[in-house]
TORLONU-93956 format. One record per residue (C-alpha): x, y, z; residue in one letter. Coordinates in steps of 0.02 Angstrom, whole numbers, plus 50000, padded with zeros to 5 digits. Last residue first. Layout:
N
XYZA ...
END
This chain:
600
487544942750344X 487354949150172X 488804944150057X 490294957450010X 490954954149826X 492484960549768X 492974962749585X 493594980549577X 494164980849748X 496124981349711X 497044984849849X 499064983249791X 500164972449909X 501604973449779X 501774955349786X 499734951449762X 498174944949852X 496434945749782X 494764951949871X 493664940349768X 492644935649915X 492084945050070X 490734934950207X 492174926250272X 492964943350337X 494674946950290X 496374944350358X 498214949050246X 499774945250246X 501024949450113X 502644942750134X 504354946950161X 506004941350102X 506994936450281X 508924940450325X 509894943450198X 511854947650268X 512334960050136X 514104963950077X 514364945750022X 515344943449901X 514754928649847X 513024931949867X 513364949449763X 513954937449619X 512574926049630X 511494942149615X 512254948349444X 512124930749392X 510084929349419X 510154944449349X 511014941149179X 509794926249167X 508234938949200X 508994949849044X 508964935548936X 507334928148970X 506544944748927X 507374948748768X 507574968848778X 509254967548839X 510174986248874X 510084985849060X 510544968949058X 512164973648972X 512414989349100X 512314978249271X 513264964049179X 514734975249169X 514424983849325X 514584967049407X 516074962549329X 516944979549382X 516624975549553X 516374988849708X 515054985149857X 514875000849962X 513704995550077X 512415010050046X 512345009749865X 510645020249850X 511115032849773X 511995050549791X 512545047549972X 512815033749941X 513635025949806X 512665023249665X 513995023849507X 514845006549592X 513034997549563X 512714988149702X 510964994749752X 510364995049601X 510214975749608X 508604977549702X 507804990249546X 508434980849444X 507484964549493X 505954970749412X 504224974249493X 504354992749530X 504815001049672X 505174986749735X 505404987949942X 507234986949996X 507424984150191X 508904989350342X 509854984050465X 511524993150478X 513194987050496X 514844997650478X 513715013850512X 514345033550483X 514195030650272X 513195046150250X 511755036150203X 511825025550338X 511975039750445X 510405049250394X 509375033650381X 509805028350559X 509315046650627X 507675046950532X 507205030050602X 507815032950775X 509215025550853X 509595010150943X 511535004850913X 511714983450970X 513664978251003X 514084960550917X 515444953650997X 515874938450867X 516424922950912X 515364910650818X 514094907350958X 513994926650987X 513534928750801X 511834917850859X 511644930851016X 511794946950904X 510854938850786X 509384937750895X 509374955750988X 509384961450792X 507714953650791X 506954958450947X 507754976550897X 506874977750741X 505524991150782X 506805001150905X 507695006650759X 509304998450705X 511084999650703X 512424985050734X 514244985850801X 515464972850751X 516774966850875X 518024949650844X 518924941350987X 520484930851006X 521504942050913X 523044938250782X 522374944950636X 522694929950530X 522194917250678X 520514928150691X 520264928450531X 520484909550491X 519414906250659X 517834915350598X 517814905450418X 517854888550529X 516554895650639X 515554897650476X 515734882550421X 515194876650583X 513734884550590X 512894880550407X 511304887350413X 510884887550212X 511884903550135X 511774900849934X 510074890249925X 509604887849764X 508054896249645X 508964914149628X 507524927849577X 507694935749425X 505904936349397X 505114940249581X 504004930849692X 505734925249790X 506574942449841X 508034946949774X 509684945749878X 510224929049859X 509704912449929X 509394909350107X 508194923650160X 506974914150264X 505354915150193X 503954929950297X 502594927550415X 503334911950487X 502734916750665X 503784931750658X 504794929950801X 504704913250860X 504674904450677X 505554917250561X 507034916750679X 507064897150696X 506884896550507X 508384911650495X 509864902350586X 511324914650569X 513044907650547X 513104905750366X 512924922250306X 514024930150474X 515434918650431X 515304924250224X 515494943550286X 516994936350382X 517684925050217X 517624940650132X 518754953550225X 518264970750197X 517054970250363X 518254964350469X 519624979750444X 518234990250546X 518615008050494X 517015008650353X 517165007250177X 516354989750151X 514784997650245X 513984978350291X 511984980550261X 510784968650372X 509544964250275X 507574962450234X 506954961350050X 505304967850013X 504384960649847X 502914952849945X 502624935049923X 500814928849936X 499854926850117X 498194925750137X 496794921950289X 494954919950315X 494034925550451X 492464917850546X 492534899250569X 494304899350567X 494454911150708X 494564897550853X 495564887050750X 497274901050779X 497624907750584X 499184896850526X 500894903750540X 501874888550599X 502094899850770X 499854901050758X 499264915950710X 497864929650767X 498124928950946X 499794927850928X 500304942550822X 498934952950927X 500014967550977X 501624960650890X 500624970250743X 500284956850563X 499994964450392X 498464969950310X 496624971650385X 494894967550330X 493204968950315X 492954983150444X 491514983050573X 491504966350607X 491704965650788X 493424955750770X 494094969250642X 493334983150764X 494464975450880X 495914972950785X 495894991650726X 496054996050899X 497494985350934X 498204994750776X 498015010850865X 497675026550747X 496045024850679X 495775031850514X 494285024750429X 494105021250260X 492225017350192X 492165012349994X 490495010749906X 489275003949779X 490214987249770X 490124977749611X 491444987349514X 491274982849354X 489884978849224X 489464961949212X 489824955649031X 490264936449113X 492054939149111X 491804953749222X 491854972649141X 492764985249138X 492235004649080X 491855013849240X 490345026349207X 489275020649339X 490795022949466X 490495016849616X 490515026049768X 492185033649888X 491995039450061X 493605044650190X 493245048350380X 494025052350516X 495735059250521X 494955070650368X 493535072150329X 493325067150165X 491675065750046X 491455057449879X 492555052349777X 492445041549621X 492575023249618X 493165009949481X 494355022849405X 494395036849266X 494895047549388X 494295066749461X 495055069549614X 494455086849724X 495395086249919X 497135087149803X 496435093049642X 496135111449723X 495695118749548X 496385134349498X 496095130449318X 497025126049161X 498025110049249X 496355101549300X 495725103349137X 497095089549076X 496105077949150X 496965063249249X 497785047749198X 499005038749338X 500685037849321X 501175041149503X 499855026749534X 501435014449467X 500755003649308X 501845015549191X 503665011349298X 503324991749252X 503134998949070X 504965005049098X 505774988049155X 506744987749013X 507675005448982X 508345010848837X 508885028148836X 508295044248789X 506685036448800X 505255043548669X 503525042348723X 502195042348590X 500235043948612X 498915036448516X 496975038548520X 496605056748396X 498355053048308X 500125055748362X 500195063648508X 501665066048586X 502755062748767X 504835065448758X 506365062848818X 505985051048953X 507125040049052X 506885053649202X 505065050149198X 504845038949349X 506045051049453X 504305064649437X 503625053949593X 503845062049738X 502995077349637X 503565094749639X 501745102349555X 502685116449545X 504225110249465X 503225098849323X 504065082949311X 502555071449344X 501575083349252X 502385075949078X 501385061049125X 499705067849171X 499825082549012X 500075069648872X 498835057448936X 497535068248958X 497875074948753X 497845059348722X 495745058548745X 494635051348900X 492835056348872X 491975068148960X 490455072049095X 490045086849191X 488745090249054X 488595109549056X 490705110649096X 491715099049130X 492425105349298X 490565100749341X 491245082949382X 490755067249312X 492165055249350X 493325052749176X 492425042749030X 493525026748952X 492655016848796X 493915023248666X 495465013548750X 496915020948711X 498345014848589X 500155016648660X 501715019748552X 503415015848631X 504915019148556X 506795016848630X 506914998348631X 508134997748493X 506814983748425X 505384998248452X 503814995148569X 502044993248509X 500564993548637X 498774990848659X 497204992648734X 498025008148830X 496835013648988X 497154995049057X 498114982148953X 499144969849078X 501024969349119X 501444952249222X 501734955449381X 500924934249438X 499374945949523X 498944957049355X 500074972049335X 499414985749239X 499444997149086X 499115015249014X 498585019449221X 496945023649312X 496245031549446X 495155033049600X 495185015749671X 496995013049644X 497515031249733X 496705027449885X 497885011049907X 499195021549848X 498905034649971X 499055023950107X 500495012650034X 501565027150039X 502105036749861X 500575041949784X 500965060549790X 500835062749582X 499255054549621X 498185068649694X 497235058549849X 498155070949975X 499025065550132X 497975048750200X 497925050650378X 498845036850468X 498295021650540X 497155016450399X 495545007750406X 494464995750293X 492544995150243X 491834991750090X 490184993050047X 488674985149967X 488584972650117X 487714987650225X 486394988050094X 485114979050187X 485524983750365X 485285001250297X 483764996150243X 483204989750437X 483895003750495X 482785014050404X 481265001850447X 481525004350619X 481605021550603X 480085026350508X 479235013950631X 479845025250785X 479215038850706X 477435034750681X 477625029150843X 477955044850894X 476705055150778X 475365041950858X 475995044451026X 475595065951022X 476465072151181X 475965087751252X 477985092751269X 478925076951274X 480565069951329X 481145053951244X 482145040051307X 483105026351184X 483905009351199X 485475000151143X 486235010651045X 485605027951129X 484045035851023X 483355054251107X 481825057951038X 480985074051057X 479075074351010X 478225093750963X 476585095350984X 476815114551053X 477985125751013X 480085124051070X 480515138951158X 480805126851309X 482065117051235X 483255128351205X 483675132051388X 483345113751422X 485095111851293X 485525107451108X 483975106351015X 483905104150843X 482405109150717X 482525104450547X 481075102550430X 480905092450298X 479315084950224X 478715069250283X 478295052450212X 479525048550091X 480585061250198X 480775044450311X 481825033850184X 483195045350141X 483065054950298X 483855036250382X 485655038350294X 485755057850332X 485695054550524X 484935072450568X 482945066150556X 481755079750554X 479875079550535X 478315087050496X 476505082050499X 475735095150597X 476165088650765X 477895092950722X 479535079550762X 480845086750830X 482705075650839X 483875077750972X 485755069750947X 485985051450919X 487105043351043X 488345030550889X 488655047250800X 488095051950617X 488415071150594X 487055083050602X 485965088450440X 
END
């Protein structure tokens, strides 16, 4: 069989009764009435070996040609019915799938690689984890109906599911079909660290001292220390459930995954083309006793332009798209961040809080005397006007970053306003310095990629109003991350994306042990007090307690002030009308288990 195409490639039908069809889709329906037989033609040359009674049809979009040898009209029309009424199916069923794209190839559907949103996204169809974050990050039952954890916080013992069957696959043996056991879970977690497999993701497990079975459904894992947030680490797709057969053979798991997800794969070609169907053996259902998913496929594209994208978005041939491209910002969206009326009647729009934090760092170590005096890094907090910002430049796509440095949507978060647009108190903290230091003028020199330069190009001119020269670095991405971690920047612009859904993982980044270029301590920032807390919270097991000794860890780092916050981010997201139940969610996670396409 040929590959689909929008021009159709030569088909032969046979005066005796035969036929061929290369679009895979229609042969389904025709071969009811023919049997198979494939004859393709690829130039005249060709084409004149060709026997008798033969019909060649030639099918553009739009309309359609044929060239005939001794035409027979009934066998064409014959055809031409088969073909309508193919279409007509496929018209049918077209609502039973899924359709999105993705700019960059997807680089290997194994989960221990699920580190991009690309591959997560692919990842959460395919595969399953002991637990799982509903939309409000609260830790859900998934593989694991159940869980116990120790008081010391160093025990936990998970109870699987007995309901759970992996993808049938012949790597099962005679009935390419099995049941999930501890055993899977055992070898999928302690994989993670494996040296060969050398996953992105093996830092998950480093709490870990040790994985167990202790009965037919329960598995043990040990901590060497506690460590809260660790069940948020289990929902990540690096943690994902997979056979344990796939470690005792030579099995190329990357292009071959085998879940116990909604979908199972189905065919990849790649830069082109990825399929997934529906899982018959998937174990959830709806609240109703509806068995889960209730799509029969999942179509991902991989076409590189975003402004390409849009288009087929606007045609209707994907469902829907995520985030927003300057390329058609404000054709989409209004400045208050509306969709533009002359869409409403067609797409639908989302936006939730998305646990991304964007900054500008302040390298407390660096040459520039400025940046190690406080009431400077407070000047440049409450000089900067971040609604106008978030208004003409990212068409409110995004909350102005006026409290601390955790993003709102997250536990921990601070509620108050701790750098509200305050100019003249911030000229006031400008002219201290500048009388104590003797100069009339300050200098601070900025990095960035070429991606945030409208925005840096607008604090450069709002610092200008206070009296600071702000001089704008553009480098590459790769270049900026290299000297920012090697402390070679005294301002940097930069973004923290959770991990994991707990504030720890933001407030890491002012430990005193992280310092770059060993962790992720980029600016510098050094207080005993906030270690202090840092290591108490890190022992709490008492929710409310630990997200109280945030909330002061962070009002201490707003004081300080060795970040200038600049927006939290949010999730955006456009669909078709005709799609419901696609949620929304802080960690931007696609999760099609409960969507619904109607017929058009």
């Amino acid at each position: 069989m040929l590959k689909y195409s929008t021009t159709f490639q030569v088909y032969s039908f046979f005066g005796s009764g035969k036929f061929c069809f290369s679009k895979i889709k229609f042969s389904i329906y025709i071969l009811n009435f023919f049997q198979q037989k494939k004859t393709f033609v690829s130039s005249q040359k060709e084409l004149a070996k060709i026997p008798t009674k033969i019909c060649f049809i030639k099918l553009k979009v739009t309309s359609f040609h044929c060239i005939c040898k001794k035409i027979n009209l009934l066998y064409l029309g014959v055809v031409l019915f088969a073909i309508s009424c193919a279409k007509n199916e496929e018209s049918k069923r077209d609502h039973l799938v899924f359709r999105y794209n993705e700019h960059a190839n997807i680089s290997s559907l194994d989960p221990a690689f699920a580190k991009d949103q690309r591959n997560i996204w692919a990842c959460h169809q395919l595969y399953n984890t002991l637990v799982e974050l509903d939309e409000k990050l609260q830790i859900q039952p998934s593989l694991a109906s159940s869980w116990e954890v120790s008081e010391d916080g160093l025990t936990y013992l998970f109870n699987l599911r007995e309901d759970v069957f992996f993808h049938t696959n012949e790597i099962f043996g005679i009935n390419e079909k099995r049941k999930l056991n501890v055993a899977d879970v055992v070898f999928s977690l302690k994989r993670l660290t494996d040296p060969k497999i050398a996953s992105s993701g093996s830092w998950i497990m480093q709490s870990v001292e040790e994985i167990s079975e202790v009965s037919a459904n329960q598995v043990k894992i040990q901590l060497k220390q506690a460590f809260p947030p660790f069940l948020g680490l289990l929902s990540m797709k690096y943690a994902s459930i997979i056979p344990i057969e796939v470690g005792q053979t030579n099995f190329d798991f990357r292009k071959n995954p085998i879940g116990t997800g909604p979908f199972y794969f189905k065919r990849w070609e790649e830069n082109e083309k990825l399929v997934f169907r529906r899982n018959p053996l998937y174990f959830e259902k709806d609240k109703n006793g509806n068995q889960l998913p209730y799509l029969e496929a999942v179509a991902i594209t991989f076409l590189p332009e975003k402004q390409g994208e849009f288009m087929e978005f606007l045609q209707g041939k994907i469902d829907f798209m995520s985030g927003l491209h300057p390329s058609y910002k404000d054709e989409l969206i209004t400045l208050s961040g509306e969709l533009s009326a002359k869409y409403a009647d067609r797409i639908a729009i989302q936006k939730s809080p998305y646990l991304n934090t964007e900054y500008i760092g302040l390298y407390m170590d660096a040459d520039n005397s400025l940046l190690k005096d406080k009431r400077f890094r407070q000047a440049l907090n409450y000089g900067l006007n971040r609604e106008v910002m978030m208004k003409y430049l990212r068409n409110n796509v995004g909350i102005p970053a006026t409290k601390g440095f955790i993003p709102q949507g997250l536990p921990g978060a601070l509620e108050k306003d701790r750098y509200a647009f305050q100019p003249e108190k911030a000229k006031a903290l400008i002219q201290e310095v500048k009388s104590e230091l003797g100069v009339n003028s300050l200098q601070l020199n900025i990095a960035t990629n070429a991606s945030y330069l409208d925005l840096m190009e607008y604090v450069q001119k709002e610092w200008a109003k206070l009296g600071v020269d702000v001089k704008i670095d553009v480098m590459p991405a790769s270049t900026l991350l290299q000297q920012r971690s090697s402390g070679k920047l005294e301002a940097f612009r930069a973004s923290w994306i959770a991990d994991y859904p707990d504030a720890e993982n933001y407030l890491s980044l002012f430990l005193s042990s992280n310092f770059s270029p060993n962790g992720p301590n980029y600016t510098h920032f050094n207080k005993s007090s906030f270690d202090s807390l840092y290591r108490k919270a890190n022992q709490e097991i008492d929710v409310e307690k630990r997200i109280n000794l945030y909330r002061q860890m962070d009002s201490l780092v707003m004081e300080n002030a060795p970040v200038v916050p600049l927006f939290y981010d949010e999730v955006i997201r456009f669909q078709q009308k005709n799609i419901d139940g696609l949620g929304i969610n802080p960690l931007n996670l696609l999760d099609l288990r409960r969507v619904k396409k109607q017929a058009m």
